[in-house]
C-alpha positions as CSV (number, residue, x, y, z in Angstrom):
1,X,-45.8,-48.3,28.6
2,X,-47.6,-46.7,30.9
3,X,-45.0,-45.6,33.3
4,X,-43.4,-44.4,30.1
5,X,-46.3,-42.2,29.2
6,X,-46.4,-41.0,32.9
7,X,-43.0,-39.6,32.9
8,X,-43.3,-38.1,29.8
9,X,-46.1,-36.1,30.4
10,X,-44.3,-35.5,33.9
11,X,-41.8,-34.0,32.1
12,X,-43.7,-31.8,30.2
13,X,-44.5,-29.9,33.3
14,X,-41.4,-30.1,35.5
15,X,-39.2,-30.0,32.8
16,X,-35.7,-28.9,33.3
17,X,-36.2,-25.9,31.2
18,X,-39.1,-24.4,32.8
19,X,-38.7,-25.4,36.4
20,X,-39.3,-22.3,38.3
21,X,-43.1,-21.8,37.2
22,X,-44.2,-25.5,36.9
23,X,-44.5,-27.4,40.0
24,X,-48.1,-29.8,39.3
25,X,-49.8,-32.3,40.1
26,X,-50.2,-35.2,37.4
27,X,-52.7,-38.0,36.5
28,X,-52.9,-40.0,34.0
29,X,-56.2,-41.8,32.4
30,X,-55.9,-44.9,29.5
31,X,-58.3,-43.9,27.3
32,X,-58.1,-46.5,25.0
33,X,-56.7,-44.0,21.9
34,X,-54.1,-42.3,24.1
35,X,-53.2,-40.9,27.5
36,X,-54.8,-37.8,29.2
37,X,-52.9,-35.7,31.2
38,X,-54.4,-33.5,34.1
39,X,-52.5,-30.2,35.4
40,X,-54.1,-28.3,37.9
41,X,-52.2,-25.2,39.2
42,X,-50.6,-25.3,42.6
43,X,-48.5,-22.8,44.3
44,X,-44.7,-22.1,43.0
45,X,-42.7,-21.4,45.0
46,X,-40.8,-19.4,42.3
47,X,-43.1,-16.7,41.5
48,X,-46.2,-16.9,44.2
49,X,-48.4,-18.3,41.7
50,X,-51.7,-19.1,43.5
51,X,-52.9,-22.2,44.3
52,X,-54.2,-25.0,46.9
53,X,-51.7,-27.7,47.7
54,X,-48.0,-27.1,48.8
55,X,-46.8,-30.7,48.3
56,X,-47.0,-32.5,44.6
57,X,-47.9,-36.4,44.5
58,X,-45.7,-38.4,42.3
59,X,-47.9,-41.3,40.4
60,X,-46.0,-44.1,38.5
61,X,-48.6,-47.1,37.5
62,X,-48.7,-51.0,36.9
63,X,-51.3,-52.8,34.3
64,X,-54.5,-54.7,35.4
65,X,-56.5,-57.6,33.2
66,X,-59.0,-53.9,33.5
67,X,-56.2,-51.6,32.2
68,X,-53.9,-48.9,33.8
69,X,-53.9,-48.6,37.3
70,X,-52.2,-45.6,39.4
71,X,-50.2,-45.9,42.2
72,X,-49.1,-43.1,44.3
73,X,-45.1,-43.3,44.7
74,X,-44.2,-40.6,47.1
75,X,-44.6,-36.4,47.3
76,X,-42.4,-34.5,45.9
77,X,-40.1,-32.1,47.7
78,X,-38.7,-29.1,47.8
79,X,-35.7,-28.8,44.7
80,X,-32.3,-27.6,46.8
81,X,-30.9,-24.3,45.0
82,X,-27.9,-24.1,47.3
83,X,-26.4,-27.1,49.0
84,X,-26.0,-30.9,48.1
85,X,-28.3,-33.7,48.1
86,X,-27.8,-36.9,50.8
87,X,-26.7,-40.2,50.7
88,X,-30.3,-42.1,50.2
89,X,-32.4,-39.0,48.2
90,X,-35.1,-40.6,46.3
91,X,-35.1,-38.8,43.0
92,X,-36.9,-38.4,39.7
93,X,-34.5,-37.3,37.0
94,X,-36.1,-34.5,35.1
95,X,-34.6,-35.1,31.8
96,X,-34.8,-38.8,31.4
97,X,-38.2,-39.6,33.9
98,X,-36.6,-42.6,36.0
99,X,-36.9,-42.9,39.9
100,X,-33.4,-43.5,40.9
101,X,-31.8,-42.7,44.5
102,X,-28.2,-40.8,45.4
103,X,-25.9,-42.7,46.3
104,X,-22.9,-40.0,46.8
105,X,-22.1,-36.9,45.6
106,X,-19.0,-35.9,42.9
107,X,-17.2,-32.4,42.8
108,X,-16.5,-31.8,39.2
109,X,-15.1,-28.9,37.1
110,X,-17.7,-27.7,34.4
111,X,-15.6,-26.3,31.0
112,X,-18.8,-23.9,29.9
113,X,-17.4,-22.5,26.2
114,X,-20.7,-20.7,26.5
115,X,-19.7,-18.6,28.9
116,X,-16.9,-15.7,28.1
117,X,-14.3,-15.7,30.9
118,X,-11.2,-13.9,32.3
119,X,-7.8,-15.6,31.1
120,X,-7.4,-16.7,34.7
121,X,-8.6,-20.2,36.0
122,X,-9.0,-20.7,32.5
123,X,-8.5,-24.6,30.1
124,X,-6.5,-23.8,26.9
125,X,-7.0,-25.7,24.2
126,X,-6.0,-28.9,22.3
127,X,-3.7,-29.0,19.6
128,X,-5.8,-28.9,16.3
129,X,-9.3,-28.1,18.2
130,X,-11.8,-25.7,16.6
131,X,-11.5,-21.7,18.2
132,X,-8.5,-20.0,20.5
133,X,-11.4,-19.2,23.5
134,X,-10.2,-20.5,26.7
135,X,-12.6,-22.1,29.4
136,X,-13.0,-21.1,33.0
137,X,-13.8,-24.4,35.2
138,X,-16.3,-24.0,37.7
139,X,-17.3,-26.6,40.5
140,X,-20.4,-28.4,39.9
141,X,-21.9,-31.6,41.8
142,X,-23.1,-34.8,40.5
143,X,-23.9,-37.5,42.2
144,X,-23.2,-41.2,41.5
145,X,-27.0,-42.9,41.5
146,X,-28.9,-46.1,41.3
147,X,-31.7,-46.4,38.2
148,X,-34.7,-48.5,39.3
149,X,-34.9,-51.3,37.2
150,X,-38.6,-51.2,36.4
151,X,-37.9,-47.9,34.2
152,X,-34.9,-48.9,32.5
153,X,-37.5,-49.9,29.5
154,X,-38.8,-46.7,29.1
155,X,-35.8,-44.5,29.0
156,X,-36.2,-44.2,25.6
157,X,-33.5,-41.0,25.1
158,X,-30.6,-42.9,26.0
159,X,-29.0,-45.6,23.8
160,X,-28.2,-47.7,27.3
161,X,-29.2,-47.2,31.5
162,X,-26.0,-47.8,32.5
163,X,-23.0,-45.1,32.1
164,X,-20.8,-46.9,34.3
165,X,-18.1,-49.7,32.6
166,X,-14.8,-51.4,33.6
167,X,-12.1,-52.9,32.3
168,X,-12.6,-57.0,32.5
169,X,-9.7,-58.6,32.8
170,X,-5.8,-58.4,32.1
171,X,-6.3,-61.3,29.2
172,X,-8.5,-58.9,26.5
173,X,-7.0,-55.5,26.8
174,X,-10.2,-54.9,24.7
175,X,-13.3,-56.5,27.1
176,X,-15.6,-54.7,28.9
177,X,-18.3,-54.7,32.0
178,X,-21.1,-52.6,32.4
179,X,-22.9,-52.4,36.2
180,X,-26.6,-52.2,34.9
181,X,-28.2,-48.6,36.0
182,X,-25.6,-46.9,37.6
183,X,-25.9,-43.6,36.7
184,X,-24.2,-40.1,37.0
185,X,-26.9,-37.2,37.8
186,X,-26.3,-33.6,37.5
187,X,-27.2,-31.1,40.4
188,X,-29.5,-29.6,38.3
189,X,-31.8,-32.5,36.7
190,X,-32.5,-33.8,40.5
191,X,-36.2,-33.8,41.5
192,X,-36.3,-34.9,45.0
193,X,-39.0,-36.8,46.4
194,X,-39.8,-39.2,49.6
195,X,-41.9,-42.2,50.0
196,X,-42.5,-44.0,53.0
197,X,-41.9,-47.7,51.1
198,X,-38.6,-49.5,53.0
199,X,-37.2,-50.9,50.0
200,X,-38.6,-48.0,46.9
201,X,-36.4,-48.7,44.1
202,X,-36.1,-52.0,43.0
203,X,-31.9,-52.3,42.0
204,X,-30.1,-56.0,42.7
205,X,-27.2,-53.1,44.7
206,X,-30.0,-51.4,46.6
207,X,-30.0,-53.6,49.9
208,X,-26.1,-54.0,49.9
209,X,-25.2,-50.6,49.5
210,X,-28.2,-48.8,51.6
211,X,-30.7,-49.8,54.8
212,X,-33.6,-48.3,55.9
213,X,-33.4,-45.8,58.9
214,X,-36.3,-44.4,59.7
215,X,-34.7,-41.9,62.4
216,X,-32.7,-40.3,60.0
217,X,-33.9,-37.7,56.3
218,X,-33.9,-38.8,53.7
219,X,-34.0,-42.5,55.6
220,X,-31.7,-44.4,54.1
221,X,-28.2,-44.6,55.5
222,X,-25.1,-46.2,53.2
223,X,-23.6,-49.6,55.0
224,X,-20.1,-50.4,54.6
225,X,-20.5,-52.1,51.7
226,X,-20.9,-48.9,49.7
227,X,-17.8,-47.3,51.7
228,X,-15.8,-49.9,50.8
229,X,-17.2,-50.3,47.3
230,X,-16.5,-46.7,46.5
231,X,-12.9,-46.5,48.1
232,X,-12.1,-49.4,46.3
233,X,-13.6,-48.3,42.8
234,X,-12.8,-44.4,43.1
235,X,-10.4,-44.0,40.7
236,X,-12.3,-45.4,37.8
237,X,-15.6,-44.3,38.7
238,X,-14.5,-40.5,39.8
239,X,-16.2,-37.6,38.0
240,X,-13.6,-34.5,37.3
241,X,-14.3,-32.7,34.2
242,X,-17.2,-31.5,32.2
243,X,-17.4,-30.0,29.4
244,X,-20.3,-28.1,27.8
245,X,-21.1,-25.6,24.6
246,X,-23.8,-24.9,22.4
247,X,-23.9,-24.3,18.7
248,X,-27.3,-23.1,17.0
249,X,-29.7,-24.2,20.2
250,X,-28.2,-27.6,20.4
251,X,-26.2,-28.3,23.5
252,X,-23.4,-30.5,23.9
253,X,-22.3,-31.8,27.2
254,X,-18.8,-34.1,27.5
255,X,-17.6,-36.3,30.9
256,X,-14.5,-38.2,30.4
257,X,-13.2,-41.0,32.7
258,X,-10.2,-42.5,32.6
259,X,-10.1,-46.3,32.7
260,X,-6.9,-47.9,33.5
261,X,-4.2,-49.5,31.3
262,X,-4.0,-53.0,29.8
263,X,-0.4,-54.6,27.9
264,X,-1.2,-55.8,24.3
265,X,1.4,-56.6,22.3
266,X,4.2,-55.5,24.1
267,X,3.1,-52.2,24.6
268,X,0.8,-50.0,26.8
269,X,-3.1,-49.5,26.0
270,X,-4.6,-46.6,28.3
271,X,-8.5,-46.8,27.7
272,X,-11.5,-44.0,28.4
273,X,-15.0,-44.1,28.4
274,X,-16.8,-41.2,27.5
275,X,-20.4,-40.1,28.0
276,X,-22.1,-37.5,25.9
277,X,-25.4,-35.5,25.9
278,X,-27.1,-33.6,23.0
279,X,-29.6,-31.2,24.0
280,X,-32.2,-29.1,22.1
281,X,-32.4,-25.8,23.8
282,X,-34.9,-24.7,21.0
283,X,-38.2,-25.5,19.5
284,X,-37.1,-26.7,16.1
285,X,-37.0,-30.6,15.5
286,X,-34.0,-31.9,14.4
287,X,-32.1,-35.1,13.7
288,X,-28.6,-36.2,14.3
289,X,-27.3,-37.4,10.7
290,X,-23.6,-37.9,10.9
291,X,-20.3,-37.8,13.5
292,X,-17.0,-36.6,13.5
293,X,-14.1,-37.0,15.6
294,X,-10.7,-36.0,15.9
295,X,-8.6,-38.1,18.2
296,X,-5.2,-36.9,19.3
297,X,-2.7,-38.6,21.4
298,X,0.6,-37.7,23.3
299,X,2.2,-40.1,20.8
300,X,2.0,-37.8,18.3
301,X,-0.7,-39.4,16.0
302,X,-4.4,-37.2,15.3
303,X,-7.1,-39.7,14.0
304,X,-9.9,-38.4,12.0
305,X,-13.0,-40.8,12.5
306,X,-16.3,-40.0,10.8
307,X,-19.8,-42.2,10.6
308,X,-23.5,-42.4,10.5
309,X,-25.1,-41.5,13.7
310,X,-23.9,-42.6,16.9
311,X,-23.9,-46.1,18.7
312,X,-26.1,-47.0,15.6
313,X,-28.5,-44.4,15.9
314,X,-30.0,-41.3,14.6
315,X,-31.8,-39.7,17.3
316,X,-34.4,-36.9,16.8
317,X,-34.4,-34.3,19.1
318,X,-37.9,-32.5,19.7
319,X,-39.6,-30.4,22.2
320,X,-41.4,-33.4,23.6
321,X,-38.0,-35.4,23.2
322,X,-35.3,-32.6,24.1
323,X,-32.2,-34.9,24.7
324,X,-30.2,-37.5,24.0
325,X,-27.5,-39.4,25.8
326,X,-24.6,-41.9,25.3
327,X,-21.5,-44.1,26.2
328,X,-18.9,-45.0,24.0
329,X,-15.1,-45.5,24.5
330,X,-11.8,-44.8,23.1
331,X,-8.0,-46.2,23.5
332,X,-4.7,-44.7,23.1
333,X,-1.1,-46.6,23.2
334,X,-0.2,-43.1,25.3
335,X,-1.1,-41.9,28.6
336,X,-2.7,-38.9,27.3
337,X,-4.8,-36.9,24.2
338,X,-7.3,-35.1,23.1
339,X,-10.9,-35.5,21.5
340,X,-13.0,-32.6,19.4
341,X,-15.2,-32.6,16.7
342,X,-18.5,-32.3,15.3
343,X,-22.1,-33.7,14.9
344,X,-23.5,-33.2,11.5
345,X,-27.5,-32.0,12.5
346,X,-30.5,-32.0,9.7
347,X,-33.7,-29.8,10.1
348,X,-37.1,-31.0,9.0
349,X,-36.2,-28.8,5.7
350,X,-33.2,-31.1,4.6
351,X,-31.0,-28.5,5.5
352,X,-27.6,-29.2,7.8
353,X,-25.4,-27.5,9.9
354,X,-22.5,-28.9,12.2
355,X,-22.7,-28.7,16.3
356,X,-19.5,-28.6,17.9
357,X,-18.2,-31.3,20.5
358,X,-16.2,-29.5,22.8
359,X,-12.9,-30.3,22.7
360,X,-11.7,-32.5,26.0
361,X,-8.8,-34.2,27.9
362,X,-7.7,-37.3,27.9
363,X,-5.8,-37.8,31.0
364,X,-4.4,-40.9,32.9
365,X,-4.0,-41.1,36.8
366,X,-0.6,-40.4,37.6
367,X,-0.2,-43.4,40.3
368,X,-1.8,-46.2,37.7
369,X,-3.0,-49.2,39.8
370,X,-4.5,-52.1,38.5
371,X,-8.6,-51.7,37.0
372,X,-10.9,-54.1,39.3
373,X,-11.7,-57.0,37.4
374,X,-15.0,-57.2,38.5
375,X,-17.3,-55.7,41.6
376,X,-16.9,-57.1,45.0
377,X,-18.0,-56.7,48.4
């Protein structure tokens, strides 16, 4: 738990909500009835702040018959305002404290209903979803990542490390495969770092998709496994829409993917997988209590589904634990729908209010080939 307790108090002072003024330097002690956490003040780069180091070590930690041991990992680097990442980054995510590294970069279109647009450019909504406000899409970059396997453990905040699945096989139009920490990463919770370790995050992909070349920065180029991986796999692994909006200081972000079309019984099964993240953007705790979807599809039918939680739990959201994240998946016998809805949220008080899910797309690829049936080099 240690490297758990490191990131967390990492993230206390490079969170994603504060970045500009809180670039520091981080220890941590076992003490036997908890973990102490140094910060002494360095420059930012920000605001001018004084201080006495430009470059910020990055300490994860292993355990010892003594106790807690720390390791230095790399020094962090500079965060890039303008511009995208490279192919090899080393990266600590600043929302969910794993060391992960880029493995390419995705050009999506954000759907902010926070923001108030001009009609133009603008996403109308779904039949039956909440509000008339149209949505202005703006580019934004991701990047498809590897997770290093030795903080999968300690990601506490997300009901599973991997945000990537597949369809199996064409005999269960219903089974499933997940690819173990594969991730998607927004532009904006990237904390880039470098270390001079060959081989620094341990990931059973890491030595067929990348090599070690010192001459180039960051020094890791892809090989053509990872080409041919990604060419091969691009339709069901490309990132297009996002889809954001905030009700009452808790955010809601939406990415859908399409997945590919199985036959069952005769008839046409077009599947998505969709990954969500609640936010709190505030300083109240709260708790998520209760879900509820509306599912429409080209067919004509609108599904109301409502339950406890999600994926069978009830996450608290806290200043010290801000988000939370999750996969799930839905099917239609059409090639297209809708999803919108609400999450039912409880403050400490017993009181409720309802955050709304932004309403989405449910779009299949217009040239449907057949979904891989498993990942191949």
């Amino acid at each position: 738990m240690a490297a758990c307790a490191l990131r967390r108090g990492l993230l206390s002072t490079v969170s994603k909500y504060n970045k500009k003024h809180t670039h520091r330097i981080l220890s941590v002690v076992d003490g036997g009835s908890g973990y102490e956490v140094f910060r002494p003040r360095v420059q930012c780069r920000a605001c001018g702040l004084p201080g006495g180091v430009q470059q910020r070590r990055f300490m994860s930690s292993r355990s010892s018959p003594e106790g807690k041991i720390l390791e230095t990992v790399g020094m962090f680097e500079a965060v890039k305002q303008h511009g995208k990442y490279e192919t090899g980054q080393l990266f600590l995510h600043s929302v969910f404290g794993y060391r992960g590294i880029v493995l390419f970069p995705w050009h999506a279109r954000l759907y902010d209903r926070d923001i108030t647009p001009p009609m133009a450019e603008s996403k109308p909504e779904p039949p039956g979803a909440h509000g008339s406000k149209e949505v202005k899409g703006k580019t934004h970059t991701y990047y498809q990542v590897l997770i290093d396997t030795r903080d999968c453990p300690h990601i506490s905040q997300r009901s599973q490390t991997e945000a990537v699945t597949f369809l199996a096989n064409h005999d269960d139009s219903r089974a499933l495969y997940a690819i173990p920490g594969l991730d998607y990463v927004s532009h904006e919770d990237i904390l880039p770092y470098n270390s001079a370790e060959q081989i620094p995050i341990q990931h059973e992909l890491f030595e067929r998709f990348l090599m070690h070349n010192p001459a180039k920065t960051p020094p890791f180029t892809s090989r053509d496994t990872l080409k041919a991986w990604q060419e091969k796999n691009h339709p069901w692994l490309e990132l297009s829409d996002v889809h954001r909006e905030t009700t009452e200081n808790i955010r809601v972000t939406v990415i859908p993917f399409y997945m590919g079309m199985r036959e069952a019984q005769n008839s046409h099964v077009y599947w998505w997988r969709y990954c969500i993240r609640l936010e709190n953007m505030g300083s109240e705790v709260v708790q998520l209590r209760e879900r509820h979807w509306r599912i429409f599809s080209l067919s004509g039918t609108l599904e109301t589904v409502r339950g406890r939680g999600v994926v069978g739990r009830e996450p608290v959201l806290s200043k010290e634990q801000p988000a939370f994240q999750y996969s799930s998946h839905v099917s239609l016998q059409a090639p297209s729908g809708h999803m919108w809805g609400t999450f039912r949220i409880e403050r400490t008080d017993g009181s409720h209010f309802d955050v709304r899910i932004p309403p989405f797309s449910l779009e299949s690829n217009k040239e449907d080939k057949a979904p891989p049936a498993g990942y191949t080099f």
